[in-house]
N, C-alpha and C positions, 0 to 999 in steps of 0.2 A: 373573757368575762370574769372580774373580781367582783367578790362580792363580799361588802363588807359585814361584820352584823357588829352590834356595839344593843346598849339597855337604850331603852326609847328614854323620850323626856316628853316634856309637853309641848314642844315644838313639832312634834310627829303626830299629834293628835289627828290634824286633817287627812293627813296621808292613811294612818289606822282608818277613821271613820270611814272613807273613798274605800277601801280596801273591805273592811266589815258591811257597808252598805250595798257592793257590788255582790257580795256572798250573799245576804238576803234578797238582794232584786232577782238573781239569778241563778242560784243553785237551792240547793235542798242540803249546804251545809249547815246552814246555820234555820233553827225551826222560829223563825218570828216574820212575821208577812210585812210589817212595816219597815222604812228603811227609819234608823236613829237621828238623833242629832249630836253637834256636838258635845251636849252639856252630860248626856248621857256619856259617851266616849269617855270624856271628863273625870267623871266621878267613878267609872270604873277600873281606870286608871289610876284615883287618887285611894281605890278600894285595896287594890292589888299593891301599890305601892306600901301602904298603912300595915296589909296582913305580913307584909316581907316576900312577895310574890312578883317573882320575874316577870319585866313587859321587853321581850328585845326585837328589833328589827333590823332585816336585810338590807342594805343602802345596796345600791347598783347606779353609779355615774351620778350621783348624787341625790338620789329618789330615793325611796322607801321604797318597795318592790315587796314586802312582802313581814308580818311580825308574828310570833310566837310569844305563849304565855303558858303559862298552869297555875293553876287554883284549886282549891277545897274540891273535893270530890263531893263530900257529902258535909252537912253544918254539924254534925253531933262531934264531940271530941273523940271519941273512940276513932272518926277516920281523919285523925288527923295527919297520920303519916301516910296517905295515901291521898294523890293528886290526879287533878284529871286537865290533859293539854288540848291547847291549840294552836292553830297553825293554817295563818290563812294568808293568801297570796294574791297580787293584784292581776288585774286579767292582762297578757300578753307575756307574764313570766311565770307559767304553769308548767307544769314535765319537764324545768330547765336545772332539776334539784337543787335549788335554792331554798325546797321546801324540807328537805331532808337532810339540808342544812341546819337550819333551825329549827328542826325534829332533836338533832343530834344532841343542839347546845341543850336546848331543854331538857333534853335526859341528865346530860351532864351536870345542870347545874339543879336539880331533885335529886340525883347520886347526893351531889356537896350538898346538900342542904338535910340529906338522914331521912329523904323519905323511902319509903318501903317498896309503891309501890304507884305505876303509871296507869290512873286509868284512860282511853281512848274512848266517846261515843261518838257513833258515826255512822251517819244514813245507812242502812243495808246496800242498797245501790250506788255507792260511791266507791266505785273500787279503785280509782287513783289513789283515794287514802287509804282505804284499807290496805293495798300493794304497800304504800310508801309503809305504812306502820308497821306490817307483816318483816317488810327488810330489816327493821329494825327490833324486831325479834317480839313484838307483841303478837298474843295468839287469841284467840275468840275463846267469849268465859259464854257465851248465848245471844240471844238476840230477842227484843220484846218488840213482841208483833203489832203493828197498825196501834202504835201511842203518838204516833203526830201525824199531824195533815198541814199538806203545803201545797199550793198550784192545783189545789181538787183533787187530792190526792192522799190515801191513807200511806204510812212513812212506818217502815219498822226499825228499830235501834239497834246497832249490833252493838256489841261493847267488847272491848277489848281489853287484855292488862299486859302488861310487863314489870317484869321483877326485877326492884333498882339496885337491892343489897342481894348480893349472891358471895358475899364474906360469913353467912351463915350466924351475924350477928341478930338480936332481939331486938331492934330500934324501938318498940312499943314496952321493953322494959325502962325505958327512961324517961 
C-alpha cells in the first residue's frame, strides 16, 4: 500500500465533502448533525486557501482516502501562531495509518510555517484520535465537560496541544 499525499485542489472537493459528510452521519468527530453540501466544502476550501492554510490529501490507487488541514485556532490576533488540525479519513481506511500520515505532514508544514503551537479538539470518547495525537507527542491541557450534543447525547471536549518550536525561539516576537 503507497500512499500518496500531494495539497488538494478543487478537483478533491467531492471526495473531501464524501469524507467530512460520512464523519458527520456517523461519528461524534465532527459536532454538526447535518451532512454539508458542496458549496459549503467550497468556500472553506477557498477560506483556507486565502488565509495561507494547508488542504492536503491521501491519494491511495488513485482515490482520496483521506485529507488533513489546520486553521486559526482562535480569530483574535494574539493566537495567531497557534493552530488547530484536522484529519479525517474515509470509512474502510481507518487504523491503516494513513492518518498519521497526514498528522505528520501537518505538523511539518505548522513547523515551516513559524507557528508555535498545535492545538487538537477531540470528542473525550474518540480514542483512536486521541491515541494517534498522543503518538505524536501531543498531551492533554483539560477537557470541557458536556459543551456538545450529538446522537442525544451530551459530548465533552478534550483538547490537546503540542509544541511546534522547541529551538527555544519567540515566534510571537515577530
Amino acid at each position: 500500500m503507497t500512499v500518496h499525499l500531494r495539497p488538494a485542489d478543487e478537483t478533491d472537493l467531492g471526495a473531501i465533502l464524501d469524507i467530512h459528510n460520512d464523519a458527520i452521519r456517523h461519528s461524534t468527530s465532527i459536532w454538526t448533525d447535518e451532512p454539508v453540501d458542496l458549496a459549503e466544502r467550497a468556500a472553506w476550501f477557498a477560506e483556507r486557501e486565502a488565509a495561507g492554510f494547508p488542504v492536503i490529501v491521501a491519494v491511495l490507487d488513485d482515490a482520496v482516502v483521506g485529507y488533513a488541514s489546520f486553521g486559526p485556532w482562535r480569530p483574535k490576533s494574539g493566537y495567531r501562531f497557534t493552530v488547530e488540525n484536522s484529519v479525517y479519513m474515509a470509512a474502510g481506511h481507518r487504523g491503516q495509518g494513513i492518518g498519521a500520515t497526514l498528522l505528520a505532514e501537518i505538523v511539518r508544514l505548522a513547523q515551516d510555517a513559524g507557528m508555535r503551537v498545535m492545538v487538537a479538539n477531540i470528542e473525550a470518547g474518540n480514542a483512536a484520535s486521541i491515541g494517534l495525537h498522543e503518538r505524536f507527542g501531543f498531551t492533554s491541557v483539560g477537557t470541557v465537560r458536556q459543551v456538545g450534543t450529538k446522537f442525544g447525547r451530551w459530548l465533552d471536549l478534550l483538547i490537546m496541544q503540542l509544541p511546534l518550536q522547541t529551538d527555544g525561539r519567540d515566534a510571537a516576537a515577530t
